[in-house]
Structures are given as structure tokens and as C-alpha cells.
C-alpha positions as a printed Julia matrix, in Angstrom:
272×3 Matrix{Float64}:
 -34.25  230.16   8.04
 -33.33  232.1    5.08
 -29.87  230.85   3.57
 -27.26  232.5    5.31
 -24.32  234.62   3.74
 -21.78  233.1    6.2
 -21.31  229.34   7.76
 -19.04  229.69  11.27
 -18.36  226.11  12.12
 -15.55  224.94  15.39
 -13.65  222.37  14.32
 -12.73  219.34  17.08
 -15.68  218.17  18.9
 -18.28  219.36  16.45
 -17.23  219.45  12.29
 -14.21  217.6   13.11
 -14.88  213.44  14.08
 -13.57  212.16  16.83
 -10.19  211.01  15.27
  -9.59  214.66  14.03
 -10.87  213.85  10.45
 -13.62  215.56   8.11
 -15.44  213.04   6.92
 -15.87  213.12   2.98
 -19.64  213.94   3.77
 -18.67  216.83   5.8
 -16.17  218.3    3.16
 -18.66  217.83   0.37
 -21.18  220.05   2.32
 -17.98  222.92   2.88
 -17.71  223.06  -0.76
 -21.66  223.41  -1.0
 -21.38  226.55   1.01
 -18.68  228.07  -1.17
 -20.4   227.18  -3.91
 -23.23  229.18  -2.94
 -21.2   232.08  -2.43
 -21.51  232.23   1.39
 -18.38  232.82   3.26
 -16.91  229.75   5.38
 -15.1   230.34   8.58
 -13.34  227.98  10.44
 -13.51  229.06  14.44
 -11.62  227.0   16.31
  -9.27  226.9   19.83
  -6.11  225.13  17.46
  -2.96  227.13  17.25
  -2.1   227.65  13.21
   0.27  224.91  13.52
  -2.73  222.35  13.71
  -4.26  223.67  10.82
  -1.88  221.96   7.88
  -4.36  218.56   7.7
  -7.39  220.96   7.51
  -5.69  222.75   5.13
  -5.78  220.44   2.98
  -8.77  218.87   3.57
 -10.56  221.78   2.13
  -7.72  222.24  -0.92
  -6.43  225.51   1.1
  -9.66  227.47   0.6
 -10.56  230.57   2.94
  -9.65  231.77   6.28
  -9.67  229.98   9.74
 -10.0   232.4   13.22
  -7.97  230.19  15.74
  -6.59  230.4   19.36
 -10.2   230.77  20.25
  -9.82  234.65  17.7
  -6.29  235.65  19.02
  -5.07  234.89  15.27
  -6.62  234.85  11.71
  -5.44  232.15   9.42
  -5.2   232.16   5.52
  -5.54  228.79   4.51
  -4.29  229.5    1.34
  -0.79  231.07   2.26
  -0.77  229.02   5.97
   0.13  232.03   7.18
  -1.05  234.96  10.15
  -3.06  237.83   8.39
  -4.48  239.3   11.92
  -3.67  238.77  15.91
  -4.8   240.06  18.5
  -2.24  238.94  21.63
  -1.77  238.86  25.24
   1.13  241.97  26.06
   3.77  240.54  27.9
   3.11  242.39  31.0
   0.0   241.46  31.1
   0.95  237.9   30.16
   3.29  237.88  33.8
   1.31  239.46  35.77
  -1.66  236.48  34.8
   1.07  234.12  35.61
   1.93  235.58  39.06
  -1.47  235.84  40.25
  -2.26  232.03  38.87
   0.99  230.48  40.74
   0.29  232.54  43.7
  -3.33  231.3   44.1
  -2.95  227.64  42.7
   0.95  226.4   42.51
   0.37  223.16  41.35
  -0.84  225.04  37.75
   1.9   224.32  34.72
   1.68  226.77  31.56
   2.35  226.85  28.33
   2.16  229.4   26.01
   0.81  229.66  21.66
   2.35  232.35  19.93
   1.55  234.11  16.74
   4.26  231.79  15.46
   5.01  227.94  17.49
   4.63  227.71  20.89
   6.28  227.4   24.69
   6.22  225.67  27.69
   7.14  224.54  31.22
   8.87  221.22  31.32
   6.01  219.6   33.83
   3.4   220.7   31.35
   1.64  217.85  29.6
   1.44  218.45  25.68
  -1.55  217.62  23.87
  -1.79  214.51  22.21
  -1.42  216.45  18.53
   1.96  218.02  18.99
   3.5   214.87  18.53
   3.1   215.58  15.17
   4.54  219.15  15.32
   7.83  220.25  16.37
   7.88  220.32  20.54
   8.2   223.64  22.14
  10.8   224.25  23.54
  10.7   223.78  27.66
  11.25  227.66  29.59
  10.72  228.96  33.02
   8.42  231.77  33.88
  10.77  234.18  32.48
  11.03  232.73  28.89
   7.27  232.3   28.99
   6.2   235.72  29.69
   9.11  237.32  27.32
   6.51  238.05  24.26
   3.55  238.65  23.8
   1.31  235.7   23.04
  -2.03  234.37  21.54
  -3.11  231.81  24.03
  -1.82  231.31  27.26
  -2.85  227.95  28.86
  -2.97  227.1   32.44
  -2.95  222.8   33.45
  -3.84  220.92  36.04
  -5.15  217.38  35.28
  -6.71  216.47  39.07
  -9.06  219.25  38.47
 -12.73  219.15  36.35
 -12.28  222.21  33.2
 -15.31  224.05  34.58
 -14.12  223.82  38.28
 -10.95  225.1   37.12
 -12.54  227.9   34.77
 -13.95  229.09  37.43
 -11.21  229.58  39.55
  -9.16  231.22  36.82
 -11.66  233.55  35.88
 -11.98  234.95  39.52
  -7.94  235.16  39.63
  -7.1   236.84  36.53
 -10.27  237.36  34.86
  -9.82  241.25  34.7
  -6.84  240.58  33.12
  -7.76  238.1   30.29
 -10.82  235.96  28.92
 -10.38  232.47  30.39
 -12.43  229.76  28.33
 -12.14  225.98  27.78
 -13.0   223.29  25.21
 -11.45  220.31  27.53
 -13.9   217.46  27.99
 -11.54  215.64  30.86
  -8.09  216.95  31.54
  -8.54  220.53  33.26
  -6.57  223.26  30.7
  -7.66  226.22  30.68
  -7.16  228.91  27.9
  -6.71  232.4   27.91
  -6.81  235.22  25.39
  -6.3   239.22  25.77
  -9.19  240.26  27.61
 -11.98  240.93  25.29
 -10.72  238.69  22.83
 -12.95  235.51  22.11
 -14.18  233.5   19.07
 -16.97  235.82  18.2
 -15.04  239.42  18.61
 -13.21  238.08  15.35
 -16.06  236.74  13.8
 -18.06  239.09  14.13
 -15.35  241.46  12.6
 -14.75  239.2    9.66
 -18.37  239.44   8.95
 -18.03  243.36   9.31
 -15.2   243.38   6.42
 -17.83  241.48   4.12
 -20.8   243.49   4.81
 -22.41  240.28   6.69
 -24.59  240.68   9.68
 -24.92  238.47  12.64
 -28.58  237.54  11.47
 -26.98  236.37   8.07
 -25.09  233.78  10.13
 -25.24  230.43  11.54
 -22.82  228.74  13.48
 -21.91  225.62  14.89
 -20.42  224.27  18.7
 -19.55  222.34  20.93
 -17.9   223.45  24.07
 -17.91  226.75  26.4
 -15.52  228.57  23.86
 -17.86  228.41  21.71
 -20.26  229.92  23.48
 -19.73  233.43  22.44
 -19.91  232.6   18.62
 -23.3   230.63  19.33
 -24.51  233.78  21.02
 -23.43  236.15  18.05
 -25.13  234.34  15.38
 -28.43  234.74  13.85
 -28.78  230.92  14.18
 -27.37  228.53  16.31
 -26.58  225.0   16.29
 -24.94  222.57  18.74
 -23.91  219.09  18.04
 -25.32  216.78  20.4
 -22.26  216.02  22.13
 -21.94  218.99  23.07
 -21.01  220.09  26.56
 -23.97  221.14  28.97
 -23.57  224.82  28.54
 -23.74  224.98  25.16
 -26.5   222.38  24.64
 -28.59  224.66  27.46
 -27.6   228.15  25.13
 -29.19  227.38  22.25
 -32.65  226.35  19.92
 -31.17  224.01  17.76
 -29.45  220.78  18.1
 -27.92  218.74  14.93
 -26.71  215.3   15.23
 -23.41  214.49  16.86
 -19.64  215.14  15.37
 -19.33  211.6   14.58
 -22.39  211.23  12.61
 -21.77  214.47  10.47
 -24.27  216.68  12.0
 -22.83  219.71  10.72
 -23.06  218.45   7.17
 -26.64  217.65   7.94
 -27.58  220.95   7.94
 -25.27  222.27   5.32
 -27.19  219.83   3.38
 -30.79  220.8    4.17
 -29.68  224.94   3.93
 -27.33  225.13   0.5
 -28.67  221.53  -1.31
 -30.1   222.63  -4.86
 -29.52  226.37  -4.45
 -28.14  228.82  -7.04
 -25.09  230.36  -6.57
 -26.11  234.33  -4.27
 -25.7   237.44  -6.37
């Protein structure tokens, strides 16, 4: 493939390993691409408030699209340049049809800025190492608009679940997922997914989708992988995604994404 003009890569599950680190290989190969002159994007499902360690990791360089392309990050300033939420109306009305059809469901809520949720709802693993949100009823959680609304309930499989959702409110939001076990389920204002953003990004820079390859792992991902000129999966990758696309790289843990990086910007010279 010719050397693309902008590398979209998700982050946990595919550049990320499995302990939530990039690997010195993989952050080598992110400063090949910028060295090239290609634009890096970081498209993930994490709220801004997961982003500090990546932040760092790549010394605060570029943007990151996250809550699955409710919000754009600047890694530079940590800070919100774009969003693109769920309205509050919308946001209760989601919530009324979801406990009406499954009551068992607990929800939690990202916003532009930190994040809510019901007391029964289980927090991920990585918010012990932010600040909790605070615990509201349905009233609190619906009072503002949000980025991501997510819907739990751990005795059901993600895609079972997903599906469910998606016939409830899916004329209401976009329901996606990028859980390999527990069943959360995430939402965004309807329309809004990974590769709306991205694919406005690469508007703003005069990039085409054919200019672009990006990388996945999980069903919210799958919109990216379908936007791009060329797509990779890692080979952990769920299913779906393995089925959507031509090319497969080697898995998370054994730096696939830096294998191509490596094989596509290695001994280049810088693009006009």
C-alpha cells in the first residue's frame, strides 16, 4: 500500500498490551509516523480522564477521538477541543425505555468533563486510579447532556446484550461495545461513532479515507475499520472484526501494530 497520510490506531485490546502499557517498541513506531509527517490519531472507547498515562507515553503529542468520537482530545493541553453529546432528553428517554425492557440494567454516565453513576453499577477496574463518580439516581444521571452513556449487566454475553439494546433504544442512540466478558454496553448520540470523527479529522487535514489505515479490535471499532483505505485487526481481535477485514497483524501483546508501522514508515523521508 502506498504510505498513508494518517495512522488511526484503538488503544486497549489492540496498540495498548494487555496491562494497559505501550510497549517501548510500539511508541518508537508512533514517533516513526510523526516523523514522516502523517497524522496519528488515537480512537479509542476511554473517557479523557484515562488518557493522562497515554499522554505521556507519547510526550503529549497530537489529538486522541475518545468515548468511541463523542469527544476530541488534545493531548497536549489534556483538554476537550470537540464533543458531540447525548441531549438530556434524549439521554432519559434511553434510560426509560432500557429499565422498562430490562430492570436488572445499572448505568453510568461519561461526560465531557468526569463521570456519573448508579450506586449498584460496577466501575471499571481503571477508575481506581481516578477520582470515583459520584453515585445518582435516574434523575442526576439524565440532568446533562453526556458523551457516553453505559448500560451493565454482568450475567449477560456483550453481543447478546448489544443486541437487545440496539432494538430498545437504537433509534435513539448508537449502541456499541468493546467488552470481552462483563456485558456493558455503550452508547453515543445517534450517528455518532469512532469513524464520524475520524473521518472529520481527516476532512480538516485534507486526508481521504484511502490515505488511511487503521487498526482494531472489537465491534466499536468496526466503523473506523470500515472507513479506512486499509484495515488491520490484531489477532485477538473479537469475531466481528477479524470476519470485516483483509488484513490481520499480530496480537496486542506481541506489538502487532508496531509491526506494521515498522514495515510502512521504516527508512522513509519525511512527506512534503
Amino acid at each position: 500500500m502506498t504510505r498513508p497520510r494518517l495512522v488511526a490506531t484503538d488503544l486497549d485490546g489492540t496498540a495498548l498490551r494487555t496491562d494497559g502499557t505501550i510497549s517501548p517498541r510500539t511508541a518508537a513506531a508512533f514517533a516513526l509516523v510523526e516523523r514522516a509527517g502523517a497524522l496519528l490519531v488515537f480512537v479509542t472507547g476511554r473517557p479523557p480522564r484515562w488518557m493522562s498515562a497515554v499522554a505521556a507515553a507519547v510526550h503529549h503529542r497530537g489529538l486522541a477521538i475518545c468515548a468511541n468520537g463523542a469527544l476530541v482530545y488534545d493531548l497536549h493541553t489534556e483538554a476537550v477541543v470537540e464533543s458531540h453529546l447525548i441531549a438530556s432528553g434524549v439521554l432519559r428517554e434511553a434510560v426509560a425505555a432500557l429499565r422498562d425492557r430490562m430492570p436488572a440494567l445499572a448505568f453510568s454516565a461519561e461526560y465531557a468533563g468526569g463521570f456519573a453513576r448508579e450506586a449498584r453499577f460496577r466501575p471499571d477496574g481503571r477508575d481506581s486510579r481516578t477520582p470515583e463518580g459520584p453515585a445518582v439516581d435516574d434523575s442526576g444521571l439524565v440532568a446533562r447532556p453526556c458523551a457516553k452513556l453505559l448500560a451493565q449487566d454482568l450475567t449477560m454475553a456483550p453481543d447478546h446484550l448489544l443486541t437487545v439494546v440496539h432494538d430498545v433504544v437504537g433509534h435513539l442512540v448508537t449502541a456499541t461495545h468493546s467488552s470481552r466478558g462483563d456485558g456493558i454496553i455503550e452508547m453515543s448520540a445517534r450517528g455518532v461513532t469512532k469513524a464520524t470523527s475520524l473521518a472529520a479529522l481527516a476532512r480538516r487535514h485534507g486526508i481521504t479515507a484511502r490515505e488511511a489505515v487503521a487498526f482494531g479490535d472489537m465491534p466499536n471499532d468496526l466503523p473506523m475499520l470500515a472507513w479506512a483505505g486499509t484495515a488491520y485487526a490484531v489477532a485477538n481481535a473479537h469475531p466481528r472484526v477479524l470476519a470485516a477485514v483483509d488484513q490481520v497483524t499480530a496480537a496486542n501483546d506481541e506489538d502487532g501494530v508496531a509491526a506494521v508501522l515498522e514495515r510502512l514508515y521504516s527508512a522513509v523521508q519525511p512527506l512534503p
